[in-house]
C-alpha positions in Angstrom: 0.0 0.0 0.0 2.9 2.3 1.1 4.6 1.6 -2.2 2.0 2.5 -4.1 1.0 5.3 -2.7 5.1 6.5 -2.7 4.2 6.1 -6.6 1.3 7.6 -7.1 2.5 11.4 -5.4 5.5 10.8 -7.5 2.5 11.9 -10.4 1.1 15.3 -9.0 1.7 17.4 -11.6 0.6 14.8 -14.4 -2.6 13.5 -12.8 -3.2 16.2 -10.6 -3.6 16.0 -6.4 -6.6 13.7 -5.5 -9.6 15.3 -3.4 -9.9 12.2 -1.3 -7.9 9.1 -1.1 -10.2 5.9 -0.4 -8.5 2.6 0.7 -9.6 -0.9 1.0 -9.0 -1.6 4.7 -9.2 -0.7 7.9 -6.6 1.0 10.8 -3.6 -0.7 9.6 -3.7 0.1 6.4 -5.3 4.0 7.1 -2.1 4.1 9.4 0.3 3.2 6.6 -1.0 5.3 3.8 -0.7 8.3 6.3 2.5 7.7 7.6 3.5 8.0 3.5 1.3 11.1 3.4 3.2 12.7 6.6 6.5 11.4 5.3 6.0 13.8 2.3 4.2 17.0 4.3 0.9 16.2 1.7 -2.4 16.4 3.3 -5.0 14.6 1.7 -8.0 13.6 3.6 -7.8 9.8 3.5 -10.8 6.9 4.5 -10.6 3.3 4.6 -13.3 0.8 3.9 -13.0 -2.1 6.6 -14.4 -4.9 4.9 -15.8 -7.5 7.7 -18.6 -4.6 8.4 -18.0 -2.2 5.8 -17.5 0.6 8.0 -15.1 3.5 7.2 -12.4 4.4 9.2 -11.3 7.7 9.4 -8.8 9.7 11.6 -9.1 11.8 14.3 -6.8 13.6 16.8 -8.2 10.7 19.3 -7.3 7.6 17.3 -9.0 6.1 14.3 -13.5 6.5 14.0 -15.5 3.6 12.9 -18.7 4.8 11.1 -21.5 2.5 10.2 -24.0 3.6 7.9 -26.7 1.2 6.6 -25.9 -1.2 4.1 -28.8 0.5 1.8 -26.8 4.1 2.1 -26.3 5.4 -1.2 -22.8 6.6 0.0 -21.4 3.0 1.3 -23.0 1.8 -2.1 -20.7 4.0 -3.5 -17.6 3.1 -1.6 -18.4 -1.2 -2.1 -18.3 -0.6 -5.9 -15.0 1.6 -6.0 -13.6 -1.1 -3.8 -15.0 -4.3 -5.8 -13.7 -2.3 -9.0 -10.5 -2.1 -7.3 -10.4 -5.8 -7.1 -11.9 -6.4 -10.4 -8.5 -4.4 -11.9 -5.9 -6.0 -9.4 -7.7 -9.6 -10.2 -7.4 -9.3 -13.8 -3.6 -7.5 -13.8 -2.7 -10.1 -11.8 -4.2 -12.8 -14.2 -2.1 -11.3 -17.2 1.5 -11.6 -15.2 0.6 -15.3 -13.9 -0.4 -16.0 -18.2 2.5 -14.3 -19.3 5.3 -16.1 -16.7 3.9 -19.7 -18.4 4.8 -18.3 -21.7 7.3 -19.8 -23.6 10.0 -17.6 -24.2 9.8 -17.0 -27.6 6.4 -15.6 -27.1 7.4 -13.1 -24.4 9.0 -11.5 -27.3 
């Protein structure tokens, strides 16, 4: 997460600075993306999306917030299809390495 996150500021002035960051996860990962985001002096507000509830963790000067909002909330509705199209990318980029390792060689080419 940390590494791709190192990347992705790396991009600024190509992509432009995100409005909101959204992870799939919950404190340990929010913690790691923000240490990467402190590390660099960026502030970005960032939330995760714990998956065993769906709740979103957030920040706060006390320690990490759990909200729970109804599974039929437009805005969690939202957030499950960001994070399933998420998966859906990193499933099927995944897929095309594992094809192309059992590849013979001359069709790596």
């Amino acid at each position: 997460m940390q590494e791709v996150l190192s990347r992705r500021l790396n991009h600024f002035a190509d992509w432009g600075t995100p409005d909101l960051i959204v992870i799939d996860g919950g404190k340990g990962q929010l913690g790691a993306v923000l240490e990467v985001l402190n590390q660099a002096d960026i502030s970005i507000p960032v939330i995760g999306l714990a998956k065993r509830l769906e709740q979103i963790v957030v920040k706060t000067d006390s320690g990490f917030e759990l909200i729970t909002l109804s599974r039929s909330n437009p805005g969690i509705s939202v957030l499950r299809r960001i994070r399933d199209e998420a998966h859906r990318f990193g499933v099927a980029y995944h897929t095309k390495l594992r094809k192309k390792a059992f590849l013979p060689y001359s069709a790596k080419r």
